[in-house]
N, C-alpha and C positions, 0 to 999 in steps of 0.2 A: 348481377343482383347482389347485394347488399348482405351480409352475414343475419343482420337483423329482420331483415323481411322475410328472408329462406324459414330462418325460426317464427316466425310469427303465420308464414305458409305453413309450416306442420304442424305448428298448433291448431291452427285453424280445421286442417285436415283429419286430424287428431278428433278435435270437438264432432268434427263431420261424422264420424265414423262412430263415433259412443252415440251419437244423435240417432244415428242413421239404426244402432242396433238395440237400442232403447224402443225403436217401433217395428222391431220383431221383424231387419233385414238380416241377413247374413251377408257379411263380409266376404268377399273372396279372395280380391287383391288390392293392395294399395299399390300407388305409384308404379301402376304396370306397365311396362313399355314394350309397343307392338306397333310395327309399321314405323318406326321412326318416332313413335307420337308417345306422351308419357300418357298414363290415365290416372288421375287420383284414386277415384275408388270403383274400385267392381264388386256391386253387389247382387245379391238375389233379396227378390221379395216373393214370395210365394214360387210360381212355376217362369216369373220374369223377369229378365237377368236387365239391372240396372249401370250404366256406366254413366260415373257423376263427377262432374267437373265442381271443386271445389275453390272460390273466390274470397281471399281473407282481404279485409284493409282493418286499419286499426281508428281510422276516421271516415266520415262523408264525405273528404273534401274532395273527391273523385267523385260522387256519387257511390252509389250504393254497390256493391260488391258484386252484386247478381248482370249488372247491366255492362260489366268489364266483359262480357260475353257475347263477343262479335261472332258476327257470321264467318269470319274467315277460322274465329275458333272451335265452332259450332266443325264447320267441314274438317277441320284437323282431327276432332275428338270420333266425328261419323267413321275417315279414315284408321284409326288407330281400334277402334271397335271392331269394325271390319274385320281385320288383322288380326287380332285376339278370338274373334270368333271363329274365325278358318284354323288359326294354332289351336285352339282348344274343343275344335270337332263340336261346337255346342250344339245341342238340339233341344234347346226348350223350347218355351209356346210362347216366349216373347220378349222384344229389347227395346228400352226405357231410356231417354237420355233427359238425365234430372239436371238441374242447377242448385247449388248450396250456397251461400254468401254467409259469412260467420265476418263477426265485427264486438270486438273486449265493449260491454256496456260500462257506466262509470261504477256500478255496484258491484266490479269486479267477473261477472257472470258473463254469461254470451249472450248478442240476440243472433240468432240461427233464420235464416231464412228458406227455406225448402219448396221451390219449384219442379213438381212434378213433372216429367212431361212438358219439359221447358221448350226445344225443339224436337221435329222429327225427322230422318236421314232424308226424307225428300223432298222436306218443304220449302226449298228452294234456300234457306240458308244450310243446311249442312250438306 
């Protein structure tokens, strides 16, 4: 990967995460890596721990950012949650897998795209 895309991924993730704590998440880990797997961001939202895969592109011409999320990535990120949840003994009331897509509009600003509840570990993509 490309020096230019890596920075244009942590900004993206960057935006993710001011996005994400703007509507009253808490952050817990960025870029955590568990089971082999990275995770962008691990957060909480009330009593349910959210782990959210963040997609930057800096155009369409891929399509939209949110849709670069295949089910083979879908099952990597289930795995890597997994893993983080056994390492860190969690015991809350619930786990959330979001999707983010961030993409620079020409006003300089972001459009932010935020898929709640994007997939779920058993619904046959993750």
């Amino acid at each position: 990967m490309s020096r230019a895309r890596r920075a244009l991924g942590a900004l993206g993730e960057t935006r993710a995460a001011s996005y994400l704590e703007g509507r009253g998440y808490r952050i817990l880990a960025r870029n955590a890596r568990s089971g082999g797997v990275e995770i962008d961001i691990v957060a909480q939202q009330r009593g349910t721990l959210v782990f959210v895969e963040v997609k930057t592109r800096s155009s369409r011409y891929q399509g939209a950012p949110a849709l670069a999320v295949d089910a083979r990535k879908c099952a990597r990120l289930v795995r890597g949650a997994s893993a983080w949840l056994r390492e860190q003994g969690w015991r809350g009331r619930g786990v959330r897998f979001d999707v983010i897509g961030c993409e620079p509009d020409p006003s300089g600003d972001w459009a932010i795209t935020h898929i709640e509840g994007a997939f779920d570990a058993g619904d046959g993509r993750g």
